[in-house]
C-alpha positions as CSV (number, residue, x, y, z in Angstrom):
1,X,-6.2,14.3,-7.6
2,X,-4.5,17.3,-9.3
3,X,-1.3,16.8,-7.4
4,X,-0.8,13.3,-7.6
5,X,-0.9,12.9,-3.9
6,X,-2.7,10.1,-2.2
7,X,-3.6,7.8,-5.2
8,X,-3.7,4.0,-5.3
9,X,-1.2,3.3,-7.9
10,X,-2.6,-0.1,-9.7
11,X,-1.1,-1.8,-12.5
12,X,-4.0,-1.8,-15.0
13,X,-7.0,0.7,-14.2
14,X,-9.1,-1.8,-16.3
15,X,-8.9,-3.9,-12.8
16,X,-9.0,-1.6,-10.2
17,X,-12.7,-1.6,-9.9
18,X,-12.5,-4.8,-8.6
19,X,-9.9,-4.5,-6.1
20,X,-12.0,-6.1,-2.6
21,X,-13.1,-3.6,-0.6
22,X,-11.4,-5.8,2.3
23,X,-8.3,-5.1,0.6
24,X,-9.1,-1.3,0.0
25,X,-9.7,-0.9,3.8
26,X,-6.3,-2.2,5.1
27,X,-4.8,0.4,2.1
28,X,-6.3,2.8,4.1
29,X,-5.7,1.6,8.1
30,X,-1.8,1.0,6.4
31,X,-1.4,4.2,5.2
32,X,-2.5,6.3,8.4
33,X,-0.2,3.7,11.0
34,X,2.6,4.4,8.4
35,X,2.3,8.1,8.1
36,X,2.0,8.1,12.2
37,X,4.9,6.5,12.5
38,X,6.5,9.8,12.4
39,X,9.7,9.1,14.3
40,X,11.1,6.0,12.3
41,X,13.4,7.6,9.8
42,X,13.7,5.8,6.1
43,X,10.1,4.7,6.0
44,X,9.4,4.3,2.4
45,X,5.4,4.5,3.0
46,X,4.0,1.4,1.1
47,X,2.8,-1.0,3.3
48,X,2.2,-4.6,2.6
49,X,-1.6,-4.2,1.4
50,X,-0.6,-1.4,-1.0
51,X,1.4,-3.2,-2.6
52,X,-0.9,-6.2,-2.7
53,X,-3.5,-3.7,-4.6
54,X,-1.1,-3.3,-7.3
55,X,0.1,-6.8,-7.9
56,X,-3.5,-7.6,-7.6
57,X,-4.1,-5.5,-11.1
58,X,-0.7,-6.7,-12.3
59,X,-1.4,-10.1,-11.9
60,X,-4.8,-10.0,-13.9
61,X,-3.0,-8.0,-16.6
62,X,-0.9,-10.7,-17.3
63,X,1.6,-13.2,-16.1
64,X,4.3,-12.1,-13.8
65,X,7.6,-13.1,-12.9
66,X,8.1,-15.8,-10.4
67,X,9.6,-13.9,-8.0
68,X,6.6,-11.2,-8.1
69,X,4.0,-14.0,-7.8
70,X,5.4,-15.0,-4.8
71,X,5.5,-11.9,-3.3
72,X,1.8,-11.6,-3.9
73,X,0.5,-14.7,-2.9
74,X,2.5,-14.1,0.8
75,X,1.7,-10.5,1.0
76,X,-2.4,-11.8,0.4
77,X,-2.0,-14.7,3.1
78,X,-0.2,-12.2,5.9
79,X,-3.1,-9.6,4.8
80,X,-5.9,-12.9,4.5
81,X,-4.7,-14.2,8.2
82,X,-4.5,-10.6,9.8
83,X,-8.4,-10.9,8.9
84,X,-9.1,-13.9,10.1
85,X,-9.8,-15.2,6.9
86,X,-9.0,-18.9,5.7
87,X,-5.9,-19.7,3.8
88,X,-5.5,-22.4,0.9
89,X,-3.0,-24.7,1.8
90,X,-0.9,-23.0,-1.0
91,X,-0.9,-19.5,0.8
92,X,-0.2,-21.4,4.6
93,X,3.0,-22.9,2.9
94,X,4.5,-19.9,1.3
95,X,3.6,-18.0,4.9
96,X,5.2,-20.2,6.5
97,X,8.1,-20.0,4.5
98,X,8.4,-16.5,4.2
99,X,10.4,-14.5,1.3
100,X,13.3,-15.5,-0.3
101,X,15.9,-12.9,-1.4
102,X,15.2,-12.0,-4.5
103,X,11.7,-12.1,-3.3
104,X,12.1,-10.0,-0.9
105,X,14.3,-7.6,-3.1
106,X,11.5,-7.2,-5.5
107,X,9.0,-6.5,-3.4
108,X,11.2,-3.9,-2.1
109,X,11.7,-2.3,-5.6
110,X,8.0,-2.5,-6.0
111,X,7.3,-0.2,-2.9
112,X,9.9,2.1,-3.6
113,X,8.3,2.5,-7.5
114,X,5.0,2.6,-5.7
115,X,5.9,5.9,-3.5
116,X,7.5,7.5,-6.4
117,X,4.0,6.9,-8.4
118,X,2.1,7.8,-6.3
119,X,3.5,11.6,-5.4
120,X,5.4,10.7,-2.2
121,X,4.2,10.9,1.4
122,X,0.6,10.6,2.0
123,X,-1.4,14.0,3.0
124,X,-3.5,13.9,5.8
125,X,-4.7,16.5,8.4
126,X,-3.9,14.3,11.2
127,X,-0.7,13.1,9.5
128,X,0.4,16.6,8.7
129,X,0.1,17.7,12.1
130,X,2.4,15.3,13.6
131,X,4.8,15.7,11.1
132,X,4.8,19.6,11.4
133,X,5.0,19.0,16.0
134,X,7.8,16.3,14.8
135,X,9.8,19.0,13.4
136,X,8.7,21.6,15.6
137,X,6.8,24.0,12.8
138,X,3.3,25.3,13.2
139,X,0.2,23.3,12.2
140,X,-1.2,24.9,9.4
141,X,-4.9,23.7,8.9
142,X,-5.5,21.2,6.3
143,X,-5.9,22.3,2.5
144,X,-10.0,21.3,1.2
145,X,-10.2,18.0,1.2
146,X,-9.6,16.4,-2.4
147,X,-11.3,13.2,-3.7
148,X,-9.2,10.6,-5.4
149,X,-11.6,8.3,-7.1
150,X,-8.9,5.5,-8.3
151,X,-9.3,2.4,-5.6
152,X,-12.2,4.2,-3.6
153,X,-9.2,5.6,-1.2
154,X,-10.9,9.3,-0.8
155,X,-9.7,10.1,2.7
156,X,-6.1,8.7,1.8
C-alpha cells in the first residue's frame, strides 16, 4: 500500500508466500479484536499471530537467537492449540512452561518494531468508526479500499 498502513511486516519477502493460510487468517481475526478493543489504552496492536508471521520468515532466513526461537515455538503452540490442532511434545512443554523474561522481553521488542513497520494502527472502516464514536468525532466514511498484496492480508 502507498501509505504503509496495514502491511504484514515479514522478515524475508523471499518466504512470505509460504506463510499458512491458517496463520494468515488469525493475522487477520487478531488485528480486527485488537483494533476493537478501543477502550484499553497502551495497546501496541501486534498480536500473537503477527508476530508469529514474522518470526516464521525470520526463522527460515536464518538462525535466530535462543530467546527468539522460543518465543516462536510458544507463540505457534498457543496459536496451533487455539485451532485445535496437535502439538509435538516439544511445543506442549514450552506451553506449558510459558515465557521466561528475556523471552518475554523480546517478544515485546519485536511487536513494538512490528507496529513501527508496519505504519501504526490498522485502518479499517469498522475500526475507524469506533475509534472516531470513542473520541466523540464524526464518522467520516472509509477512504477506497487499498489492496496490500504482501501475506494475502487485503482487508487488513
Amino acid at each position: 500500500m502507498e501509505d504503509g498502513k496495514n502491511k504484514l511486516v515479514v522478515a524475508d519477502t523471499g518466504w512470505a508466500q509460504d506463510i499458512p493460510d491458517w496463520l494468515l487468517e488469525e493475522v487477520k481475526c487478531e488485528r480486527l479484536l485488537l483494533g476493537l478493543e478501543v477502550a484499553k489504552e497502551n495497546q501496541n496492536g501486534v498480536g500473537n499471530a503477527e508476530a508469529c508471521a514474522y518470526l516464521f520468515t525470520r526463522s527460515l532466513a536464518g538462525p535466530m537467537s535462543s530467546e527468539l526461537t522460543d518465543a516462536y515455538i510458544y507463540l505457534t503452540a498457543k496459536l496451533m492449540k487455539r485451532r485445535g490442532m496437535m502439538l509435538p511434545e516439544f511445543m506442549k512443554k514450552k506451553l506449558e512452561q510459558g515465557l521466561i523474561e528475556c523471552e518475554r522481553r523480546e517478544l515485546n521488542n519485536l511487536k513494538q518494531t512490528l507496529y513501527q513497520k508496519r505504519g501504526g494502527e490498522i485502518g479499517h472502516p469498522i475500526i475507524t468508526a469506533m475509534r472516531a464514536l470513542k473520541n466523540n468525532k464524526p464518522v467520516t466514511p472509509p477512504e477506497s479500499r487499498k489492496v496490500c498484496r504482501q501475506g494475502n492480508l487485503s482487508e487488513f
